[in-house]
Predicted model as a PDB file, atoms N, CA, C, CB and O in Angstrom, pLDDT in the B-factor column:
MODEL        1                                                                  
ATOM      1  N   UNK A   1     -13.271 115.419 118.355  1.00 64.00           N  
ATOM      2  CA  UNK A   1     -13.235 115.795 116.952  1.00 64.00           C  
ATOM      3  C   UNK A   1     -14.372 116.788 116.685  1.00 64.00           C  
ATOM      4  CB  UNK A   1     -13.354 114.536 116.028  1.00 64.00           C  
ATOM      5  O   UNK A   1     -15.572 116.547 116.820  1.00 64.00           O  
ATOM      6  N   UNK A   2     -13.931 117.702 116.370  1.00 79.00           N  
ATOM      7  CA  UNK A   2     -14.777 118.664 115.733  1.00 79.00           C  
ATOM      8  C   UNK A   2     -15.972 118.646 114.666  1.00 79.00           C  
ATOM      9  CB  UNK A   2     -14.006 119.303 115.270  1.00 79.00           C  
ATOM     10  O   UNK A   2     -15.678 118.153 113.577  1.00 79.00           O  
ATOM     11  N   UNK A   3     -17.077 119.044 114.806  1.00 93.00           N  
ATOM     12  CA  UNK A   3     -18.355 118.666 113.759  1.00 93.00           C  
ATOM     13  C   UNK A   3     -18.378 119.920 112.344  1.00 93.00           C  
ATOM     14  CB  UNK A   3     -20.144 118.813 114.868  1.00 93.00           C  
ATOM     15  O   UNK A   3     -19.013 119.698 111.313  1.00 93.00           O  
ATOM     16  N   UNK A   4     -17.659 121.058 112.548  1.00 95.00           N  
ATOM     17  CA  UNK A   4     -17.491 122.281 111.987  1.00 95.00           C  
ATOM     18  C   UNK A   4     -16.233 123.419 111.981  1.00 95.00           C  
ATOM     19  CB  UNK A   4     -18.442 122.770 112.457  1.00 95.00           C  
ATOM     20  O   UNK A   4     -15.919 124.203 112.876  1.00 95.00           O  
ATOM     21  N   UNK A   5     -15.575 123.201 110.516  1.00 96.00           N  
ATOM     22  CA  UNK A   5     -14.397 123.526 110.317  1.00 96.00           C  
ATOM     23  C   UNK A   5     -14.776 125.191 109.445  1.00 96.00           C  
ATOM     24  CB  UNK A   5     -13.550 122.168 109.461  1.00 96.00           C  
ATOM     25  O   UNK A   5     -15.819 125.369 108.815  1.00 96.00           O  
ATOM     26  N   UNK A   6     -13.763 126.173 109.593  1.00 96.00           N  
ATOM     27  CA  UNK A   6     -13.848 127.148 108.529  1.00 96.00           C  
ATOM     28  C   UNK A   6     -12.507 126.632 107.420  1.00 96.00           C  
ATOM     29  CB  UNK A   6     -13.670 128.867 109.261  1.00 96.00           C  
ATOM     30  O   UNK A   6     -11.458 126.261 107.946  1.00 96.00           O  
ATOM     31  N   UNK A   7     -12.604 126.639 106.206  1.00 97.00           N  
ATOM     32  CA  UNK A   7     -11.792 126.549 105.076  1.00 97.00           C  
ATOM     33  C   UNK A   7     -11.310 127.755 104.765  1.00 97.00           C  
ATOM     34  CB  UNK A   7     -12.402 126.016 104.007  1.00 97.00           C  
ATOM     35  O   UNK A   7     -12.003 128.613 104.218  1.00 97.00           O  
ATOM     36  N   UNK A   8     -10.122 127.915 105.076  1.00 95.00           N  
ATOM     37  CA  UNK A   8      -9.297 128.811 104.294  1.00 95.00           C  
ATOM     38  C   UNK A   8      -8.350 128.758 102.786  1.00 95.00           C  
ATOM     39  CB  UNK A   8      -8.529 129.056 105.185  1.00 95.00           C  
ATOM     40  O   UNK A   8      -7.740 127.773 102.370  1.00 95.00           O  
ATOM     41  N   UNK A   9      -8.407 129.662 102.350  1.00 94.00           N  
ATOM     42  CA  UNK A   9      -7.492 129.666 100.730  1.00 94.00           C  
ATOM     43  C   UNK A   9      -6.203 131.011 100.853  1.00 94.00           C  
ATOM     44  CB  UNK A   9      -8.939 130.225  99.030  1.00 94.00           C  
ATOM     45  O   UNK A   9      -6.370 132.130 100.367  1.00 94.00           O  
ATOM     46  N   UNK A  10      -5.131 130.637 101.498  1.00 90.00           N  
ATOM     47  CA  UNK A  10      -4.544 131.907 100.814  1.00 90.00           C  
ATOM     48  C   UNK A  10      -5.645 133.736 101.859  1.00 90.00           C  
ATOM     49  CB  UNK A  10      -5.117 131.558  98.419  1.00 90.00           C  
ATOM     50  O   UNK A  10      -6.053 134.869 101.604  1.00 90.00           O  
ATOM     51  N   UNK A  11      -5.556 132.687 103.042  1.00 90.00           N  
ATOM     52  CA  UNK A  11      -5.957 133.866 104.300  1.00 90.00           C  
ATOM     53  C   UNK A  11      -7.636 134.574 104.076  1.00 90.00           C  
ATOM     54  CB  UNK A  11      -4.602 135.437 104.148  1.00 90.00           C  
ATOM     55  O   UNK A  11      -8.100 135.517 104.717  1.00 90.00           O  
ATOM     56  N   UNK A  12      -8.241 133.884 103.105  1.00 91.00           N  
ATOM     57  CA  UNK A  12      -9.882 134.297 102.670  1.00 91.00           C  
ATOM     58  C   UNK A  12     -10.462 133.500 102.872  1.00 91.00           C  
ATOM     59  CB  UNK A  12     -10.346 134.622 101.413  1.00 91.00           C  
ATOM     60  O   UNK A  12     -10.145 132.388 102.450  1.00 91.00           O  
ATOM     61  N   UNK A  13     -11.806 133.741 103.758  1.00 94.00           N  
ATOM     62  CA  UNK A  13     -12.757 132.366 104.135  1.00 94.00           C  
ATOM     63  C   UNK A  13     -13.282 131.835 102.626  1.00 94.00           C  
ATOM     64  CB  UNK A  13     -14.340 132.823 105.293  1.00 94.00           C  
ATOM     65  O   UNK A  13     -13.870 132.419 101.715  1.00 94.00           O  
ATOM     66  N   UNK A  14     -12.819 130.525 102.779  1.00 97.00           N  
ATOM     67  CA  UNK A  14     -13.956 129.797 101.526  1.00 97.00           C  
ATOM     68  C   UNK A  14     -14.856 129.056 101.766  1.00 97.00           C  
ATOM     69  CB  UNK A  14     -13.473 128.968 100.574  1.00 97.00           C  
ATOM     70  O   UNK A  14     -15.242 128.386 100.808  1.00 97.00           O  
ATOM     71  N   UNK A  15     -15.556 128.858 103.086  1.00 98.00           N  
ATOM     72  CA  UNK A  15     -16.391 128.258 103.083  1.00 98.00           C  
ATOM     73  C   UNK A  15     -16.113 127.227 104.476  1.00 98.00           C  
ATOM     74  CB  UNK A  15     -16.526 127.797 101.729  1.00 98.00           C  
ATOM     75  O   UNK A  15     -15.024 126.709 104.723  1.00 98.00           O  
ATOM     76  N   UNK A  16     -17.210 127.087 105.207  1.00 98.00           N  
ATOM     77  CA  UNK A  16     -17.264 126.075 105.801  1.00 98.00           C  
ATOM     78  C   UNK A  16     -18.326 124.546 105.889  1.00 98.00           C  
ATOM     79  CB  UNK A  16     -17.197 126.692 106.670  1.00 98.00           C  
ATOM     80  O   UNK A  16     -19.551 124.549 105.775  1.00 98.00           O  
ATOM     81  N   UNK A  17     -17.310 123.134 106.155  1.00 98.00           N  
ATOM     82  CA  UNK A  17     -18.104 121.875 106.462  1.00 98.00           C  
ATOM     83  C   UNK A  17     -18.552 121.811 107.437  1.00 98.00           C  
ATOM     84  CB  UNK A  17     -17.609 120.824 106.408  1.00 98.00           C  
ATOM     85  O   UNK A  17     -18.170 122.180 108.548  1.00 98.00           O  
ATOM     86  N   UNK A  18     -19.326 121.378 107.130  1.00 97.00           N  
ATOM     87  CA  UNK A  18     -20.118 120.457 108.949  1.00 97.00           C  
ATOM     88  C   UNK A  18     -20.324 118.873 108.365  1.00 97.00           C  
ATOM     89  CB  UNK A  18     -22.449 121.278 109.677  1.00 97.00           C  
ATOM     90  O   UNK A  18     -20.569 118.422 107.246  1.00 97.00           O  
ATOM     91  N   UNK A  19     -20.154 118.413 109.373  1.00 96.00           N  
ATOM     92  CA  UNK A  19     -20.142 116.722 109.703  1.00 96.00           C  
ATOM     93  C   UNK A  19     -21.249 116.605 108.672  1.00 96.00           C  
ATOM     94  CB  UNK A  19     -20.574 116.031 111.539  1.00 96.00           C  
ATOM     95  O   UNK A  19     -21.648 117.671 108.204  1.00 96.00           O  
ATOM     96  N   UNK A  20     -21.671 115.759 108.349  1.00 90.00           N  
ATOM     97  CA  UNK A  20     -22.874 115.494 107.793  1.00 90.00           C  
ATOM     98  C   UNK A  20     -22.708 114.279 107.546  1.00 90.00           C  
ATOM     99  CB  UNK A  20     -23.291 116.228 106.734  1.00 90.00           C  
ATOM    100  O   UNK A  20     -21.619 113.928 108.000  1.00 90.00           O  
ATOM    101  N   UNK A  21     -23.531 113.014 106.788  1.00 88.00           N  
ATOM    102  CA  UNK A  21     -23.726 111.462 106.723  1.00 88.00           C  
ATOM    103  C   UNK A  21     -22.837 111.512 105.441  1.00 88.00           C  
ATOM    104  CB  UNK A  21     -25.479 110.732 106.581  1.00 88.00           C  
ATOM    105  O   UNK A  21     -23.263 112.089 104.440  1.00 88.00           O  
ATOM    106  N   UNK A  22     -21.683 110.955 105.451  1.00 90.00           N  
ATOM    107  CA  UNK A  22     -21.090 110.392 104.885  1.00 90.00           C  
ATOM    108  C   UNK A  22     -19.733 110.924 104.518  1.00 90.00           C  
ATOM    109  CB  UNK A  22     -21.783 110.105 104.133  1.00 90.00           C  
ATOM    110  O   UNK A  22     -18.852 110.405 103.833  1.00 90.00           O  
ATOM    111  N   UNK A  23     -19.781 112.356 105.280  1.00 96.00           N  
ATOM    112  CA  UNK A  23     -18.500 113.130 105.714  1.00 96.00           C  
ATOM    113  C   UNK A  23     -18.756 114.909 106.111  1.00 96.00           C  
ATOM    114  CB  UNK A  23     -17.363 112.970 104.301  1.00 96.00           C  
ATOM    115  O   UNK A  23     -19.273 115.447 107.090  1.00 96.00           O  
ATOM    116  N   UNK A  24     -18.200 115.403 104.996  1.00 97.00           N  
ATOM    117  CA  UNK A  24     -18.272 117.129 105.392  1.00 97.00           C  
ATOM    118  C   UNK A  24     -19.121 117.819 104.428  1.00 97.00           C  
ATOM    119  CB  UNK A  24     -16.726 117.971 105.313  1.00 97.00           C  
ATOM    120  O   UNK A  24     -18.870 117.974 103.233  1.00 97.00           O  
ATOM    121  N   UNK A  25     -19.752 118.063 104.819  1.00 97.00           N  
ATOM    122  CA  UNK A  25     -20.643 119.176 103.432  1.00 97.00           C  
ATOM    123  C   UNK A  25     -20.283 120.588 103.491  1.00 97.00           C  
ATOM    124  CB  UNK A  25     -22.524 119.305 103.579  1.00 97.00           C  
ATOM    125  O   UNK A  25     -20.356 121.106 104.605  1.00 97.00           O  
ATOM    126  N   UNK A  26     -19.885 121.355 102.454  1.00 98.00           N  
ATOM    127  CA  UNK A  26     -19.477 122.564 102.008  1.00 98.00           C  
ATOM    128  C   UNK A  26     -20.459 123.906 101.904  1.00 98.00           C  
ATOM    129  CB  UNK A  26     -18.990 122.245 100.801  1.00 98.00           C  
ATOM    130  O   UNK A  26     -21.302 124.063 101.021  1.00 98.00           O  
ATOM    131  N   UNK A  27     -20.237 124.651 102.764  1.00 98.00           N  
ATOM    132  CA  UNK A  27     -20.648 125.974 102.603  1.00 98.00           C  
ATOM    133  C   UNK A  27     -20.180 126.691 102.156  1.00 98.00           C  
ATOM    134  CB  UNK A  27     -20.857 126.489 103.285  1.00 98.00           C  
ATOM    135  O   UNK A  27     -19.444 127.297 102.934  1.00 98.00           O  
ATOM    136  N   UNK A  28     -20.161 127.267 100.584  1.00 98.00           N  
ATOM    137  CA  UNK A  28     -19.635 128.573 100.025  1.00 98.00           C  
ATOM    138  C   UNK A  28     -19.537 129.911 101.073  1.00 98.00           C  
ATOM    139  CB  UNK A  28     -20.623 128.945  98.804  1.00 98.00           C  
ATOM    140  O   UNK A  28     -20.597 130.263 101.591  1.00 98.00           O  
ATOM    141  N   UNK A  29     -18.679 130.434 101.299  1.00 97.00           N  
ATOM    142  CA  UNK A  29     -18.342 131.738 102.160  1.00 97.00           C  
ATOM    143  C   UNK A  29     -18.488 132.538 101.356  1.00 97.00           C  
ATOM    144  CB  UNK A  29     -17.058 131.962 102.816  1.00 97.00           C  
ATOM    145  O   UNK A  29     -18.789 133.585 101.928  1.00 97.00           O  
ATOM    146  N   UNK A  30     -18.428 132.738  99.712  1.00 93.00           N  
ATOM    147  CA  UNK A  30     -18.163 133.637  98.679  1.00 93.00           C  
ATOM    148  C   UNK A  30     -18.290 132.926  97.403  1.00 93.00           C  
ATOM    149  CB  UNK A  30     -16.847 134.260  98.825  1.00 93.00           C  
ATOM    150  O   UNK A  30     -17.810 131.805  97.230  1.00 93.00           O  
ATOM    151  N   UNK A  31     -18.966 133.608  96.468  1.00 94.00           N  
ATOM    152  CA  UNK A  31     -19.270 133.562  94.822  1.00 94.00           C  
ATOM    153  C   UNK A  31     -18.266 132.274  94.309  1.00 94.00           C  
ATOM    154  CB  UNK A  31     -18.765 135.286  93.908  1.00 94.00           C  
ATOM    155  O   UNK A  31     -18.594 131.172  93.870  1.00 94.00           O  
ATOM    156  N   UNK A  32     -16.521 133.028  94.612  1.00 93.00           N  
ATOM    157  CA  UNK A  32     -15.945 131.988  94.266  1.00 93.00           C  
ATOM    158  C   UNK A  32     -15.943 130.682  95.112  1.00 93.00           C  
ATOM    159  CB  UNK A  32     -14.844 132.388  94.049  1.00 93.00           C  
ATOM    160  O   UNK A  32     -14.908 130.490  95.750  1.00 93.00           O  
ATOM    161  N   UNK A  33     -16.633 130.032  95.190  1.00 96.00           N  
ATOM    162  CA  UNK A  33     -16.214 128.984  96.241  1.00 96.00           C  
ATOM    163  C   UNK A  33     -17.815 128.301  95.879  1.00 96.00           C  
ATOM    164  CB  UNK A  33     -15.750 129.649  98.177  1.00 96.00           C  
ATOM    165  O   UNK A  33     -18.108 127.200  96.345  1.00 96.00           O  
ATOM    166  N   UNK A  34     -18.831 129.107  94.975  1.00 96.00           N  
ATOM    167  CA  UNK A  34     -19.978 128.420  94.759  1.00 96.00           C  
ATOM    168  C   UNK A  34     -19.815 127.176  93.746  1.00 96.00           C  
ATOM    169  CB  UNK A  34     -20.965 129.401  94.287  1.00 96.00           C  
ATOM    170  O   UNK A  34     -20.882 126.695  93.362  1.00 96.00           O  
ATOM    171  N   UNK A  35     -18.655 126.599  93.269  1.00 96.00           N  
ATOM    172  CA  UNK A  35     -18.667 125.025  92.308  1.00 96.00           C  
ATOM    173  C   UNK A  35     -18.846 124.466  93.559  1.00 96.00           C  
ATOM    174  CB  UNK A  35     -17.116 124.324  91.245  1.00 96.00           C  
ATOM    175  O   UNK A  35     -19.579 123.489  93.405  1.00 96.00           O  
ATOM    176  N   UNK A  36     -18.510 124.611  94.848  1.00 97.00           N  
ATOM    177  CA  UNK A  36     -17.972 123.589  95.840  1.00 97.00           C  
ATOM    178  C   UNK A  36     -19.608 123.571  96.791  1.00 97.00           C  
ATOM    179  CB  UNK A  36     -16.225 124.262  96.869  1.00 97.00           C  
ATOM    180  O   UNK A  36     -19.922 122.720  97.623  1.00 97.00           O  
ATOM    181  N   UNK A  37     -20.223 124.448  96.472  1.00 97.00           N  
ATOM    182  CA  UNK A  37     -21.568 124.654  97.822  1.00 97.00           C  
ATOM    183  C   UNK A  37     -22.255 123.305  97.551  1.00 97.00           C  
ATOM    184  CB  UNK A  37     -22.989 126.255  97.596  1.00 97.00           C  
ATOM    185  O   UNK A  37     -22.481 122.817  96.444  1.00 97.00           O  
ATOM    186  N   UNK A  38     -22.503 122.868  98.571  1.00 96.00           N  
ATOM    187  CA  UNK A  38     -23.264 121.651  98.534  1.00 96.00           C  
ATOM    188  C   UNK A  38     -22.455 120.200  98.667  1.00 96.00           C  
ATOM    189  CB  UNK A  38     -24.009 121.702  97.223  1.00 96.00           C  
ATOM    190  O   UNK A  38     -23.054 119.255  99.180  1.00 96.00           O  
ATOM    191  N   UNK A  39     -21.412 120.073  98.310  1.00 97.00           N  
ATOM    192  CA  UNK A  39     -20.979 118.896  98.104  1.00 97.00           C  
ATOM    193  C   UNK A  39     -20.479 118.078  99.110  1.00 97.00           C  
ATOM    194  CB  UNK A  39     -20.215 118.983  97.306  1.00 97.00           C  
ATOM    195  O   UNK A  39     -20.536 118.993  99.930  1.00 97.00           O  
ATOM    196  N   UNK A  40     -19.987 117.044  99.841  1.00 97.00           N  
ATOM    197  CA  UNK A  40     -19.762 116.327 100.185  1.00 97.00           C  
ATOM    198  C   UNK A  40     -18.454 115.570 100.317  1.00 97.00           C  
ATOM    199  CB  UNK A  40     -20.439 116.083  99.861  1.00 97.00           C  
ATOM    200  O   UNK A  40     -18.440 114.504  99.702  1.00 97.00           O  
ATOM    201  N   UNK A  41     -17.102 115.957 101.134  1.00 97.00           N  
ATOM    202  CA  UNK A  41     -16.242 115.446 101.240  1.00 97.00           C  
ATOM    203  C   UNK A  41     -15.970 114.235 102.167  1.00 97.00           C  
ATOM    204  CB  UNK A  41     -15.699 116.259 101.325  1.00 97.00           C  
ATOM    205  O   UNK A  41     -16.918 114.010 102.919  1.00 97.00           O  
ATOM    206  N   UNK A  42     -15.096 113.544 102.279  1.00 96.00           N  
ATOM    207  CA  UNK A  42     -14.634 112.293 102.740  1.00 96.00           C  
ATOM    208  C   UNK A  42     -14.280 113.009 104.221  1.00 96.00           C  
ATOM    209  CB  UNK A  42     -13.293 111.499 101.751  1.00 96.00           C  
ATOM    210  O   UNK A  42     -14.712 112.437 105.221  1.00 96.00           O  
ATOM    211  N   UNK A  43     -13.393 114.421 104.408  1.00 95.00           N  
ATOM    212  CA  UNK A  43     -12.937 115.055 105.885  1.00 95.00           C  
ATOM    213  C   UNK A  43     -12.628 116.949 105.096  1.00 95.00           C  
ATOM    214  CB  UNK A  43     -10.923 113.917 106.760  1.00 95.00           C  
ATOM    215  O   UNK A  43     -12.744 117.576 104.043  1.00 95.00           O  
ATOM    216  N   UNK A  44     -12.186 117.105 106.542  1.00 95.00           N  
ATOM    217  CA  UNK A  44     -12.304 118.686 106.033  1.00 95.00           C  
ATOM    218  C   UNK A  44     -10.681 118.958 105.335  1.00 95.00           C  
ATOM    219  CB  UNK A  44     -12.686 119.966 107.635  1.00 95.00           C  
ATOM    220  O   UNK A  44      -9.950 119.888 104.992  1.00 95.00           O  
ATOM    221  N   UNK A  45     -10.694 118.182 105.368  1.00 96.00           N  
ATOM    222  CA  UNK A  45      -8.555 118.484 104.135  1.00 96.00           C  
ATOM    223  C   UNK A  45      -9.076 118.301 103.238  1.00 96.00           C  
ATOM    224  CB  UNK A  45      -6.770 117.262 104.056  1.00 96.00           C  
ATOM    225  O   UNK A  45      -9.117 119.361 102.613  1.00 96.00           O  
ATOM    226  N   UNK A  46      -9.844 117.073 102.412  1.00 97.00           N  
ATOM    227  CA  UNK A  46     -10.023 117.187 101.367  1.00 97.00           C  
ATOM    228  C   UNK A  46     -11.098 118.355 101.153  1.00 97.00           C  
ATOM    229  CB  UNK A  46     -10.239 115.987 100.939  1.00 97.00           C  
ATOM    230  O   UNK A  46     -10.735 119.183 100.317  1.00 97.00           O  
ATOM    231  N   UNK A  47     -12.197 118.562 101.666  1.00 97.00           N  
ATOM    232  CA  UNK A  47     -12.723 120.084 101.022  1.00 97.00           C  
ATOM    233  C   UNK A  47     -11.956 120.904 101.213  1.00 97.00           C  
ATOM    234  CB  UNK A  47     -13.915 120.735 101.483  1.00 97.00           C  
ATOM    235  O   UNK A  47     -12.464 121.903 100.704  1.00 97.00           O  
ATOM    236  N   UNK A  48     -10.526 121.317 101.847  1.00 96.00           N  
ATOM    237  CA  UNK A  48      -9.554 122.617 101.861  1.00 96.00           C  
ATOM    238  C   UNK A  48      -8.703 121.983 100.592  1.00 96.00           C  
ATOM    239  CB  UNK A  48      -8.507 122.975 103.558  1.00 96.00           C  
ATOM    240  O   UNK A  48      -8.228 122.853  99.863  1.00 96.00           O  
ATOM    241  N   UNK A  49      -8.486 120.915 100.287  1.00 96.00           N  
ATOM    242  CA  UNK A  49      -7.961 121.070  98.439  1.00 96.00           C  
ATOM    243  C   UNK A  49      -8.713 120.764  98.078  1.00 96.00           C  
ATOM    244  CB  UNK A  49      -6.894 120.403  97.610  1.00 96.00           C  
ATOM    245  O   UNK A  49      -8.515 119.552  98.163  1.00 96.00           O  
ATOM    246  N   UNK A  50      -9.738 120.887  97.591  1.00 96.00           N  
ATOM    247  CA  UNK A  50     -10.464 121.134  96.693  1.00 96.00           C  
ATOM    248  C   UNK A  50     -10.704 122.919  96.490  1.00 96.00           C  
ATOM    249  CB  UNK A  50     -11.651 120.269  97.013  1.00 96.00           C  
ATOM    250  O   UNK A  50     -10.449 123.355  95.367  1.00 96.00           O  
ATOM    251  N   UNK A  51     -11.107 123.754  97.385  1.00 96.00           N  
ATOM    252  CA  UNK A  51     -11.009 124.757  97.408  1.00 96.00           C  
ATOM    253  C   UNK A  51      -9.558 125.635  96.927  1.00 96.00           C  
ATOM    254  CB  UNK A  51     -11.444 124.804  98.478  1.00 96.00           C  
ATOM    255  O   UNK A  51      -9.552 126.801  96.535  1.00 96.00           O  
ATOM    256  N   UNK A  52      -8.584 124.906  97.048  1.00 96.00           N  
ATOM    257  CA  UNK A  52      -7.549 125.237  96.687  1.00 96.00           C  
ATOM    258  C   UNK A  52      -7.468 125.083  95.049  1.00 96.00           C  
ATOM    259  CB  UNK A  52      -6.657 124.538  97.477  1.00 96.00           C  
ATOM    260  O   UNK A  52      -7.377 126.000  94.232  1.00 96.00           O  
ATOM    261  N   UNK A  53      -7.521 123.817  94.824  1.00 95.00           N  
ATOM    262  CA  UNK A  53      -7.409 123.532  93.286  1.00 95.00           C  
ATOM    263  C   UNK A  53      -8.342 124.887  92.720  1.00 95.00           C  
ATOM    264  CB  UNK A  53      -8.148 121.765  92.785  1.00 95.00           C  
ATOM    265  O   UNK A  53      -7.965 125.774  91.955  1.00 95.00           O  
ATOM    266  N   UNK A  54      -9.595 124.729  93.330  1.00 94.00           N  
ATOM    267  CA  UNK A  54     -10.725 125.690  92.463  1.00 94.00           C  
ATOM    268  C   UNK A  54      -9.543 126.996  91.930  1.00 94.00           C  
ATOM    269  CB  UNK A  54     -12.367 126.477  93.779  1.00 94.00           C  
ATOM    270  O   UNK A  54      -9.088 127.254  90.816  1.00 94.00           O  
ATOM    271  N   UNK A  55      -9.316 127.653  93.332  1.00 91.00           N  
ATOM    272  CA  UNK A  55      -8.229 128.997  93.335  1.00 91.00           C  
ATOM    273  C   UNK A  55      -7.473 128.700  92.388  1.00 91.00           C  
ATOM    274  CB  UNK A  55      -7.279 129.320  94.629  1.00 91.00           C  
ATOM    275  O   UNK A  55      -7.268 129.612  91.586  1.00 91.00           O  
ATOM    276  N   UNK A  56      -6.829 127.428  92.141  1.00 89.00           N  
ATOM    277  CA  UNK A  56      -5.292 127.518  91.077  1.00 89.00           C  
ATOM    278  C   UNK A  56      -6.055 127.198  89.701  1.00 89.00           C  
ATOM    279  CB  UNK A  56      -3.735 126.036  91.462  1.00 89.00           C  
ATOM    280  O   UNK A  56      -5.465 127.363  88.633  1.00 89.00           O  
ATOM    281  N   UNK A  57      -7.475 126.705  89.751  1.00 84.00           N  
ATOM    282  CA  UNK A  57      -7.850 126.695  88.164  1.00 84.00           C  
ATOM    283  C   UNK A  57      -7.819 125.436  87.987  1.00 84.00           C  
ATOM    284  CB  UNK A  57      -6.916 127.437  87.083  1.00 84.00           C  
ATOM    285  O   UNK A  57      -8.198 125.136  86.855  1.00 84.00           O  
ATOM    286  N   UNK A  58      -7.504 124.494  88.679  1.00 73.00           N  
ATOM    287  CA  UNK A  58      -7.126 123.048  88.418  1.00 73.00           C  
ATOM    288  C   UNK A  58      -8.621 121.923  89.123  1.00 73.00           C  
ATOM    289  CB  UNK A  58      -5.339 122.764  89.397  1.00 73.00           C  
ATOM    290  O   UNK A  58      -8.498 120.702  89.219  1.00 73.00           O  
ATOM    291  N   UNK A  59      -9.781 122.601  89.489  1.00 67.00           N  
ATOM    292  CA  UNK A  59     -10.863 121.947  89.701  1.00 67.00           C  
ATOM    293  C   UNK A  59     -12.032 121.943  88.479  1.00 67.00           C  
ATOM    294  CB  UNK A  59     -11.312 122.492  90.926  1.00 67.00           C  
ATOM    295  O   UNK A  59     -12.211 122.876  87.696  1.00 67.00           O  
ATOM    296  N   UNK A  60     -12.607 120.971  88.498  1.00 63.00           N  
ATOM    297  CA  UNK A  60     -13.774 120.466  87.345  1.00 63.00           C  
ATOM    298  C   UNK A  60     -14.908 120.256  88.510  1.00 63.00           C  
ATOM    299  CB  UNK A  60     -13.341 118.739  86.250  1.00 63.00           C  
ATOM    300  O   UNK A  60     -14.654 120.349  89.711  1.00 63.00           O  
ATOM    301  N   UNK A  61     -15.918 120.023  88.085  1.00 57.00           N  
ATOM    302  CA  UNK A  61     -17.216 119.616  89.122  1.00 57.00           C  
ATOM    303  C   UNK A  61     -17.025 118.343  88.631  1.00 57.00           C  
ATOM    304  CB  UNK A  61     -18.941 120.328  88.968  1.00 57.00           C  
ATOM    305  O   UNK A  61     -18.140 117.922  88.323  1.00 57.00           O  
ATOM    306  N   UNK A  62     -16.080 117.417  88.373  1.00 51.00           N  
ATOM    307  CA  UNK A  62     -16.576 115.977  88.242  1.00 51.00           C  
ATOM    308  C   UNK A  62     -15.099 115.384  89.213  1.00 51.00           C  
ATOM    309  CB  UNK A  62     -16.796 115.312  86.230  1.00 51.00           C  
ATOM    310  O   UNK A  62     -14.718 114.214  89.182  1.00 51.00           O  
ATOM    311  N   UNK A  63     -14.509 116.364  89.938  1.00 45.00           N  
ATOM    312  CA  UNK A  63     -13.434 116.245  90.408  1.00 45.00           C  
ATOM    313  C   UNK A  63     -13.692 115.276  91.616  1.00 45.00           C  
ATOM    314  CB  UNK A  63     -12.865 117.528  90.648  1.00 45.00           C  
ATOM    315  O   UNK A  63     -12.760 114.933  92.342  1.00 45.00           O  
TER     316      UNK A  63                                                      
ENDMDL                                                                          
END                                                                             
């Protein structure tokens, strides 16, 4: 299993996780993708929808 994924949206890097304690932490690749820098997912699918929602308008930071 892999420790470091790149996130794609619609063929544009958004950012990549790395493993981290308690799942994946998010690297903004680009401006848009800065609600998501820092945070902390469960695996790297859920930070690729989340990045997605952001794109369709359908993410909150309490998401």
């Amino acid at each position: 299993m892999s420790d470091t994924y790149i996130i794609e949206v619609s063929s544009h890097a958004a950012g990549i996780v790395i493993r981290d304690r308690g799942g994946f932490r998010f690297f903004a690749a680009s401006h848009r993708f800065n609600a998501l820098e820092g945070q902390v997912f469960r695996s790297a699918r859920e930070a690729e929808r989340a990045a997605i929602r952001l794109v369709s308008g359908e993410f909150s930071a309490a998401a």
